[in-house]
DOTINU-827762 format. One record per atom (N, C-alpha, C): y, x, z; residue number from 1; residue in one letter; atom name. Coordinates in pm, 1 decimal. Example, Ala and Ser with C-alpha at 12.3 -4.5 7.8 and 13.67 -1.06 7.14 Angstrom:
! residues 2
+----------+----------+----------+--------+------+-------+
|       py |       px |       pz | kolvex | numi | sekol |
+----------+----------+----------+--------+------+-------+
|   -569.0 |   1319.0 |    780.0 |      1 |    A |     N |
|   -450.0 |   1230.0 |    780.0 |      1 |    A |    CA |
|   -330.0 |   1320.0 |    780.0 |      1 |    A |     C |
|   -225.0 |   1285.0 |    708.0 |      2 |    S |     N |
|   -106.0 |   1367.0 |    714.0 |      2 |    S |    CA |
|      3.0 |   1290.0 |    787.0 |      2 |    S |     C |
+----------+----------+----------+--------+------+-------+
END
This chain:
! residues 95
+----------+----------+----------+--------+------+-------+
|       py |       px |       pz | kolvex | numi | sekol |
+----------+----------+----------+--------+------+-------+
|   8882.7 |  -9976.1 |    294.8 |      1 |    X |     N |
|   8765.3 | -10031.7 |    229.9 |      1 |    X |    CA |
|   8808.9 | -10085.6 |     94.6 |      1 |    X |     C |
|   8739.3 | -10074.6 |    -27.8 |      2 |    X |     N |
|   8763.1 | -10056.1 |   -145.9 |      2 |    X |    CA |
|   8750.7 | -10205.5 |   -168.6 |      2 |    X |     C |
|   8842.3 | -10332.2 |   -241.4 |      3 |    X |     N |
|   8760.9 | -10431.4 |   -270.5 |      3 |    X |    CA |
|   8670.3 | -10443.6 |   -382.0 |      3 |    X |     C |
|   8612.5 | -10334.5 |   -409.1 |      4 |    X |     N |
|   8537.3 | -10293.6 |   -538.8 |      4 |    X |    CA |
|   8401.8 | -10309.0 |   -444.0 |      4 |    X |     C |
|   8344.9 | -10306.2 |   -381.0 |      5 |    X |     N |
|   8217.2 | -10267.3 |   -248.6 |      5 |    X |    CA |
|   8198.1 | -10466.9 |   -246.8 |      5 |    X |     C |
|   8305.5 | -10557.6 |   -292.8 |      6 |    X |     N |
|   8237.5 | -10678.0 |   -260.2 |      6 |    X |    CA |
|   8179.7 | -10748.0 |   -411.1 |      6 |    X |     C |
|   8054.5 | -10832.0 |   -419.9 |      7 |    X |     N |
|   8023.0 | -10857.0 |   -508.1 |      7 |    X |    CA |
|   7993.3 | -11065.5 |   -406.4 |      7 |    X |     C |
|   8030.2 | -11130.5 |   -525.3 |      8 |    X |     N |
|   8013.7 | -11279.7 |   -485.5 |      8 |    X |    CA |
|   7853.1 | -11319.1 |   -506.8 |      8 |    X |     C |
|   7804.1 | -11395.6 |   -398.9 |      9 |    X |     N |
|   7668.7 | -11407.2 |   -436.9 |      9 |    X |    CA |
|   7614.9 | -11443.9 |   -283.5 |      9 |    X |     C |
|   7473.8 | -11484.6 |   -301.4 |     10 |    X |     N |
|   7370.7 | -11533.1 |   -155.4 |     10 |    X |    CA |
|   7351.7 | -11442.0 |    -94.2 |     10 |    X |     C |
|   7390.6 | -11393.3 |     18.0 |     11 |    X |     N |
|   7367.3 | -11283.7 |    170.7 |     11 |    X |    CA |
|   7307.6 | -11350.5 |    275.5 |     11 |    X |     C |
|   7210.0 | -11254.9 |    324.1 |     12 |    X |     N |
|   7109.8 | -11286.6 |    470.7 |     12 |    X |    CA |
|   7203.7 | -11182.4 |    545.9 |     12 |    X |     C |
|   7219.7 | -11264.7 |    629.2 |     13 |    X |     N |
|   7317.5 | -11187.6 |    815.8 |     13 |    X |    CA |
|   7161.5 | -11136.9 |    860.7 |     13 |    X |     C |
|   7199.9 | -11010.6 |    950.2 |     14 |    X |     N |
|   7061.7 | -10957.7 |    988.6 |     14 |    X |    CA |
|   7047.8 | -11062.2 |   1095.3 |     14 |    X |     C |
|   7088.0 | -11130.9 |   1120.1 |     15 |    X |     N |
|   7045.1 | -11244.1 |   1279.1 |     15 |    X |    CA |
|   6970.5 | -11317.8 |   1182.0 |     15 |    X |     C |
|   6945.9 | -11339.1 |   1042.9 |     16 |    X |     N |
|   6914.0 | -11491.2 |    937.4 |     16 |    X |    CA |
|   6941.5 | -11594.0 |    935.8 |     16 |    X |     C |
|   7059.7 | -11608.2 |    919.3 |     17 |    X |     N |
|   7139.8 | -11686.9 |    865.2 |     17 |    X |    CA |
|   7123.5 | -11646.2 |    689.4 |     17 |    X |     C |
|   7184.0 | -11764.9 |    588.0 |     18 |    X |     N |
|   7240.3 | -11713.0 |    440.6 |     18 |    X |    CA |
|   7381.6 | -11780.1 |    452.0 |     18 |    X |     C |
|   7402.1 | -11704.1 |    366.5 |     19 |    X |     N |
|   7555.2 | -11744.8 |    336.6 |     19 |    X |    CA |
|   7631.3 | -11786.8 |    196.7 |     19 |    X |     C |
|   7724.9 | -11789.3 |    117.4 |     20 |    X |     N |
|   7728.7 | -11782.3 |     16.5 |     20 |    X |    CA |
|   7898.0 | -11703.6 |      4.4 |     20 |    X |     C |
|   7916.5 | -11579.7 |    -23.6 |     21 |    X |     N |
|   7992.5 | -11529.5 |    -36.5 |     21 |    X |    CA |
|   8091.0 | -11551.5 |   -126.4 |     21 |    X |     C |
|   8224.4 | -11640.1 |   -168.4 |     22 |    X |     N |
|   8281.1 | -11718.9 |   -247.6 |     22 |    X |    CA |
|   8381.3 | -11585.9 |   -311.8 |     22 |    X |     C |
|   8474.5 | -11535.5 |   -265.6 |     23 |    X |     N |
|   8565.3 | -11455.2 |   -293.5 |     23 |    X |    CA |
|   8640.5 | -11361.2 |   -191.1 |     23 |    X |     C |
|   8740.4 | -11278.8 |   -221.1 |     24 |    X |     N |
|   8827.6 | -11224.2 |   -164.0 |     24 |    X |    CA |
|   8955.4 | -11306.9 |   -100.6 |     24 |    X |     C |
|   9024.9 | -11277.5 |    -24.3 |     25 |    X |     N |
|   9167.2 | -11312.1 |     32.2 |     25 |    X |    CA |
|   9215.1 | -11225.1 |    107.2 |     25 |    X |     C |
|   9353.0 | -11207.9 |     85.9 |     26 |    X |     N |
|   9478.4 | -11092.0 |    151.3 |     26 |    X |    CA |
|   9467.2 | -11153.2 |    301.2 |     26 |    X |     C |
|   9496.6 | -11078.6 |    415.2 |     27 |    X |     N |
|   9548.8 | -11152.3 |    531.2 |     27 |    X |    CA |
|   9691.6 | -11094.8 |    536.9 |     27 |    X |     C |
|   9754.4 | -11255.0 |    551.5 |     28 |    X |     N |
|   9916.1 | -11213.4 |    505.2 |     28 |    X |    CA |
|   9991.0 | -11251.2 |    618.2 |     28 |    X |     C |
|   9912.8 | -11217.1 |    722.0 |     29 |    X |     N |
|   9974.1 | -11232.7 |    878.2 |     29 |    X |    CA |
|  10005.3 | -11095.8 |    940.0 |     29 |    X |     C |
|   9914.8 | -10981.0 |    877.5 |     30 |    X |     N |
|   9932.7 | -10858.6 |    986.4 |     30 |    X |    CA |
|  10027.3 | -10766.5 |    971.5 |     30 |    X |     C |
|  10099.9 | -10827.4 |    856.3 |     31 |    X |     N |
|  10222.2 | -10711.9 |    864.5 |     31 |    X |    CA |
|  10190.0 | -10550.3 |    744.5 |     31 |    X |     C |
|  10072.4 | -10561.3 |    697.4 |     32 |    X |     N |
|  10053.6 | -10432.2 |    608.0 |     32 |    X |    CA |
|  10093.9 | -10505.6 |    463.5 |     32 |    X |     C |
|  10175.1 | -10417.0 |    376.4 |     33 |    X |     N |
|  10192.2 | -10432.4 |    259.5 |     33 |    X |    CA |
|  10115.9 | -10496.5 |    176.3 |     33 |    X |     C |
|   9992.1 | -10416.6 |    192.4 |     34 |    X |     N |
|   9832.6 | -10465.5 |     78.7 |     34 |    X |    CA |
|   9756.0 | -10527.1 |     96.5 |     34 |    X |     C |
|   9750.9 | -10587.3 |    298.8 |     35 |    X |     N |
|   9722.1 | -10689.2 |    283.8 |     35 |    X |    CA |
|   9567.9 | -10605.6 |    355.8 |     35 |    X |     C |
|   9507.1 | -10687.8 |    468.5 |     36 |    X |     N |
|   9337.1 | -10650.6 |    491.8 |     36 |    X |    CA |
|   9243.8 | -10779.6 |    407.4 |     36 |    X |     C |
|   9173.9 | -10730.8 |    333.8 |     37 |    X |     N |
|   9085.7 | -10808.4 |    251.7 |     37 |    X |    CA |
|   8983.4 | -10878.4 |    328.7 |     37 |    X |     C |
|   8977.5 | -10998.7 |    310.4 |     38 |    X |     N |
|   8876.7 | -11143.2 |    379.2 |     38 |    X |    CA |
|   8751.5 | -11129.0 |    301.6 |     38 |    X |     C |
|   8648.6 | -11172.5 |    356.1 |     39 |    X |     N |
|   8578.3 | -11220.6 |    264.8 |     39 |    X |    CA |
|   8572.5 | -11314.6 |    312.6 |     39 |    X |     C |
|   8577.3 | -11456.5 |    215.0 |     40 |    X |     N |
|   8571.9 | -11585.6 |    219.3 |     40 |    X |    CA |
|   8446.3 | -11614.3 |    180.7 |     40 |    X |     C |
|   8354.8 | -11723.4 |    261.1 |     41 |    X |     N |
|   8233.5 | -11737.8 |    292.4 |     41 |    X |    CA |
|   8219.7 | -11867.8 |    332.7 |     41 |    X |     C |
|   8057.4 | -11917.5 |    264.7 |     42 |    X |     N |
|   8017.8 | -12072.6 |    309.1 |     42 |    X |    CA |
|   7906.3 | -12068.0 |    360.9 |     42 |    X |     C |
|   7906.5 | -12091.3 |    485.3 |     43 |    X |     N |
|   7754.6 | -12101.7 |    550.6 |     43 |    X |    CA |
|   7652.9 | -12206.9 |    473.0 |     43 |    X |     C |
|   7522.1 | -12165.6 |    449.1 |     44 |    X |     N |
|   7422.3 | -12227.5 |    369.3 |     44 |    X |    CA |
|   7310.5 | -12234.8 |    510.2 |     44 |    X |     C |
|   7262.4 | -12188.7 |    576.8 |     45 |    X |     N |
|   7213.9 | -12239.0 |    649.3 |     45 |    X |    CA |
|   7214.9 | -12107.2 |    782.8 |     45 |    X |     C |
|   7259.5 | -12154.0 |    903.5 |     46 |    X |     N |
|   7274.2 | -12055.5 |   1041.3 |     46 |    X |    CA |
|   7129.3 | -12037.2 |   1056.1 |     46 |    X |     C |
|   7174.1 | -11905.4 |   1152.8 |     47 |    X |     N |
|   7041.5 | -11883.4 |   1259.1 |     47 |    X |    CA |
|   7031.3 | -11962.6 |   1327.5 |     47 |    X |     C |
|   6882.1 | -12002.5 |   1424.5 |     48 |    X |     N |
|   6867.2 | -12096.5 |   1532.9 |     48 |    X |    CA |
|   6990.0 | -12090.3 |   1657.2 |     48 |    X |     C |
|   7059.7 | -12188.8 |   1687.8 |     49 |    X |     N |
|   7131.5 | -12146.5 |   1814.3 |     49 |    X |    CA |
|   7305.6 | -12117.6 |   1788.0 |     49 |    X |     C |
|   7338.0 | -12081.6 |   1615.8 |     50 |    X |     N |
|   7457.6 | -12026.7 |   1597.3 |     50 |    X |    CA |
|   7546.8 | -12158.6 |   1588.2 |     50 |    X |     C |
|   7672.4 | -12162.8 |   1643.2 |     51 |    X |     N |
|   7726.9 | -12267.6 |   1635.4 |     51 |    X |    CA |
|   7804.1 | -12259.3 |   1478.8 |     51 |    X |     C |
|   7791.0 | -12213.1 |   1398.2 |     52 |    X |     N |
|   7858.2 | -12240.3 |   1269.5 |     52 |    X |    CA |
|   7771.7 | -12310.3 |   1157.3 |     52 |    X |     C |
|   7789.4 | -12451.4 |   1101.5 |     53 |    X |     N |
|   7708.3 | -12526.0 |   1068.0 |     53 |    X |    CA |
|   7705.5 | -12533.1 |    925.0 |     53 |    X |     C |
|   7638.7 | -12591.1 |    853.5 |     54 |    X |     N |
|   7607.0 | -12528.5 |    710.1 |     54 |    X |    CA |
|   7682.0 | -12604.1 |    664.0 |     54 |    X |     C |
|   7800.0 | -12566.2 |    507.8 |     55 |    X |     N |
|   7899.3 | -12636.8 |    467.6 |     55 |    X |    CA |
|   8004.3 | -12547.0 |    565.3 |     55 |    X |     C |
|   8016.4 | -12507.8 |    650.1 |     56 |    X |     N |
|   8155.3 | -12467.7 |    702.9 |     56 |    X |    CA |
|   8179.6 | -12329.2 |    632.0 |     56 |    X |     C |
|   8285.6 | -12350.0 |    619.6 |     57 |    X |     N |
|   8399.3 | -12245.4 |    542.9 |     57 |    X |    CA |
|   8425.5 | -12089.0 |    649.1 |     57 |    X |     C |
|   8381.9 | -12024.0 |    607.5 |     58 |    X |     N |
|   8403.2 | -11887.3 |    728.3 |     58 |    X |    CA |
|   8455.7 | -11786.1 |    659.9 |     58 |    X |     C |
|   8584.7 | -11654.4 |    737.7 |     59 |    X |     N |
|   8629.6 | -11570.2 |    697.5 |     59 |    X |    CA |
|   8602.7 | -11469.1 |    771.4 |     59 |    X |     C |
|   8555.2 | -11320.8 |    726.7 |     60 |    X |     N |
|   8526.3 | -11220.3 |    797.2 |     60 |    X |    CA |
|   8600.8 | -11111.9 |    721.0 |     60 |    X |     C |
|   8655.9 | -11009.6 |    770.2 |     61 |    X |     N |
|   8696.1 | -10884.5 |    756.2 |     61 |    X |    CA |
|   8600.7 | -10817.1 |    639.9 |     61 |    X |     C |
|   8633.3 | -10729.2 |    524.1 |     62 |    X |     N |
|   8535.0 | -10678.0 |    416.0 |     62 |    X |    CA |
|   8492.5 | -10528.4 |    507.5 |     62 |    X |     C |
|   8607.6 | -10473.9 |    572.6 |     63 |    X |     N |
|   8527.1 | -10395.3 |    614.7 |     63 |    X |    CA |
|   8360.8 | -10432.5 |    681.5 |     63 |    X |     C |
|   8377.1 | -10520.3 |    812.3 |     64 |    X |     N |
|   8318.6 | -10596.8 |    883.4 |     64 |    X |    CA |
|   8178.6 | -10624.7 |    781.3 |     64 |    X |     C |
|   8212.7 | -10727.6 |    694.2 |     65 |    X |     N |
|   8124.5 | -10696.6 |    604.4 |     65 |    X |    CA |
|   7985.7 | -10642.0 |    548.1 |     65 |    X |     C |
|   8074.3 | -10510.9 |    522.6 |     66 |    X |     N |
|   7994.1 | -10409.5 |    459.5 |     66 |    X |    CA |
|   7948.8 | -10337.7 |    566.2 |     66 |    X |     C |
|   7960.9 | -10327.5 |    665.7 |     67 |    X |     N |
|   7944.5 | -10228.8 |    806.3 |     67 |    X |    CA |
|   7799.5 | -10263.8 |    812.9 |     67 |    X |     C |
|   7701.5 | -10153.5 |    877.3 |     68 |    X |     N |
|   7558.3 | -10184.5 |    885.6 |     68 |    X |    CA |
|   7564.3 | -10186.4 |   1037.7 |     68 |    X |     C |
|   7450.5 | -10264.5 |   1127.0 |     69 |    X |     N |
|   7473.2 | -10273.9 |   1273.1 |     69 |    X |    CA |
|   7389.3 | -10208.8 |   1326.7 |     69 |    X |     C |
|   7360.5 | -10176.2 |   1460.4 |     70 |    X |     N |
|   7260.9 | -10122.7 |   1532.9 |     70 |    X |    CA |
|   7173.5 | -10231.2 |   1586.5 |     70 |    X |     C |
|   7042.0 | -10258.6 |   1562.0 |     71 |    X |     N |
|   6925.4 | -10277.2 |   1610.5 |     71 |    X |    CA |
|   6786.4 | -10239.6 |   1681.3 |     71 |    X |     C |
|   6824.8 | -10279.2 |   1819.9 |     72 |    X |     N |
|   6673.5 | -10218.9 |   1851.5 |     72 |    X |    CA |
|   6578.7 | -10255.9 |   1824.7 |     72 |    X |     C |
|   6459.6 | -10096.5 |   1785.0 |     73 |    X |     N |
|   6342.2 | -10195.1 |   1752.3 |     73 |    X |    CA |
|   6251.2 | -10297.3 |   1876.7 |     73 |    X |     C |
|   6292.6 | -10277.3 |   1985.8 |     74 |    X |     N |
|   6201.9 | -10352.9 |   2102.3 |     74 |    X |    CA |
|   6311.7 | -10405.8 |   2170.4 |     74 |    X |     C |
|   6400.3 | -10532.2 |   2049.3 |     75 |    X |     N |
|   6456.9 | -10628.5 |   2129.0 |     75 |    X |    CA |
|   6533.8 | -10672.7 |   2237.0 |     75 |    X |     C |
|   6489.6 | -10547.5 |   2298.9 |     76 |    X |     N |
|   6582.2 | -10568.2 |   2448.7 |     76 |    X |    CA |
|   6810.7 | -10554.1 |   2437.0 |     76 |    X |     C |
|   6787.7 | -10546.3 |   2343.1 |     77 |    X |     N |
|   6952.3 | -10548.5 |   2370.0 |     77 |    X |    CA |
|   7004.1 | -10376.8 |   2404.5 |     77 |    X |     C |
|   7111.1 | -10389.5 |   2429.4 |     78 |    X |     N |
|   7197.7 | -10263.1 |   2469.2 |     78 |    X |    CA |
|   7123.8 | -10196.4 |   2591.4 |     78 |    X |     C |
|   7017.4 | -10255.3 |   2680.6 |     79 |    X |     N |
|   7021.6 | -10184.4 |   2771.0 |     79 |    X |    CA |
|   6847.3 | -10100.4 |   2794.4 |     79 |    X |     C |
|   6785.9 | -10131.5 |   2629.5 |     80 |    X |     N |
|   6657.1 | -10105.3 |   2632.6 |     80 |    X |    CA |
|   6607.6 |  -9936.4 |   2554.5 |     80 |    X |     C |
|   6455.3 |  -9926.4 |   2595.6 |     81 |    X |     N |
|   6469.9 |  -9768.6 |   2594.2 |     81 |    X |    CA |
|   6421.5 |  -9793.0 |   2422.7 |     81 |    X |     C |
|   6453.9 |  -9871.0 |   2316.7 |     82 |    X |     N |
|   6393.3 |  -9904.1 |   2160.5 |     82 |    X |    CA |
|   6447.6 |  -9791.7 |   2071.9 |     82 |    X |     C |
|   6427.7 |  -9774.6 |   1990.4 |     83 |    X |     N |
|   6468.8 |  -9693.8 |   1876.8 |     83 |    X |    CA |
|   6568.9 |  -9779.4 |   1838.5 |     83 |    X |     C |
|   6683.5 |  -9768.2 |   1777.3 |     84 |    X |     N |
|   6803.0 |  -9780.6 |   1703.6 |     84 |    X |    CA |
|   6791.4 |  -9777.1 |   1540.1 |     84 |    X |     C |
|   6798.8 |  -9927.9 |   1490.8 |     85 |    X |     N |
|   6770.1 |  -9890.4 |   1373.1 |     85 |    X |    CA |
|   6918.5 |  -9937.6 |   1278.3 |     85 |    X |     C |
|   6979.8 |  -9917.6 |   1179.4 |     86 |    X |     N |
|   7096.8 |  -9984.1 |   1110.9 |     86 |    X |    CA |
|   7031.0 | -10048.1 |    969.2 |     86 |    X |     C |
|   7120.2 | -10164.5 |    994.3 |     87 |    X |     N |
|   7070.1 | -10284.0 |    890.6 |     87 |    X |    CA |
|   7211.0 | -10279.7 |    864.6 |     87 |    X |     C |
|   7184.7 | -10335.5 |    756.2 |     88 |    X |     N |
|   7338.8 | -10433.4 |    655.9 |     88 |    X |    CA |
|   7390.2 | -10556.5 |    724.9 |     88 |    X |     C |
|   7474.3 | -10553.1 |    793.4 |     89 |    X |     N |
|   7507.2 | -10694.0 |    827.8 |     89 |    X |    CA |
|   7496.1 | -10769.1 |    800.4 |     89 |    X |     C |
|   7508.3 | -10779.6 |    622.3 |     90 |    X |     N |
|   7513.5 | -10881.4 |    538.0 |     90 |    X |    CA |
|   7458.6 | -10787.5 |    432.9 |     90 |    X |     C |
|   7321.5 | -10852.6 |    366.0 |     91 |    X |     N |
|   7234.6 | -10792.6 |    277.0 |     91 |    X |    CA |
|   7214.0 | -10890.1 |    173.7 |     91 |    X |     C |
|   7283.3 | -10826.2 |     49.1 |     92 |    X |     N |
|   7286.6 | -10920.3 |    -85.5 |     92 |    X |    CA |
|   7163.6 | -10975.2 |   -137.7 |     92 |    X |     C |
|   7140.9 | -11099.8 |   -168.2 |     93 |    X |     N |
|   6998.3 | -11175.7 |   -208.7 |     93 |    X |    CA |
|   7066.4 | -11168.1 |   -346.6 |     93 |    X |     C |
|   7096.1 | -11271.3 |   -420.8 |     94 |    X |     N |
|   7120.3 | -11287.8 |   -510.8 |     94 |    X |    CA |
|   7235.6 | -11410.9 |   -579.6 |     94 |    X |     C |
|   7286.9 | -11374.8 |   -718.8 |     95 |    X |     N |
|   7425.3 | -11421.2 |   -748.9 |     95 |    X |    CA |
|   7405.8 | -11601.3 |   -661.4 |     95 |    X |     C |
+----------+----------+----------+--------+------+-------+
END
């Protein structure tokens, strides 16, 4: 994953949450040369129910990121007969 694909700025999590996307960071634990790219992140306000509280400091994978998820459209979870739709995990609002 290119770190060219991250731009800093306000993101809605498809659950709705926002976030505020601060910068990049190497993870300099796994042993690869170049390093897997973080995105470093400040929760601005969670979804109902999420235990990560606004002001806390969060790191996610860029792949992770940029990855779009599967959603059903009729709610039921993994085990329902809904259409499958893909959203942005994280969908850029603005700087």
């Amino acid at each position: 994953m290119s770190c060219q694909n991250f731009k800093p700025g306000v993101y809605v999590h498809h659950k709705g949450g926002t976030y505020r996307a601060l910068f990049l960071a190497k993870n300099s634990t796994n042993g690869q040369v170049e390093g897997v790219p973080l995105v470093i992140y400040v929760c601005l306000s969670p979804p109902p129910g999420h235990p990560v509280q606004p002001g806390q400091i969060c790191a996610r994978l860029l792949e992770q990121w940029n990855e779009s998820v599967g959603m059903r459209t009729d709610n039921t979870g993994c085990n329902g007969d809904g259409a499958v739709v893909y959203t942005p995990r994280f969908e850029f609002l603005h700087d």
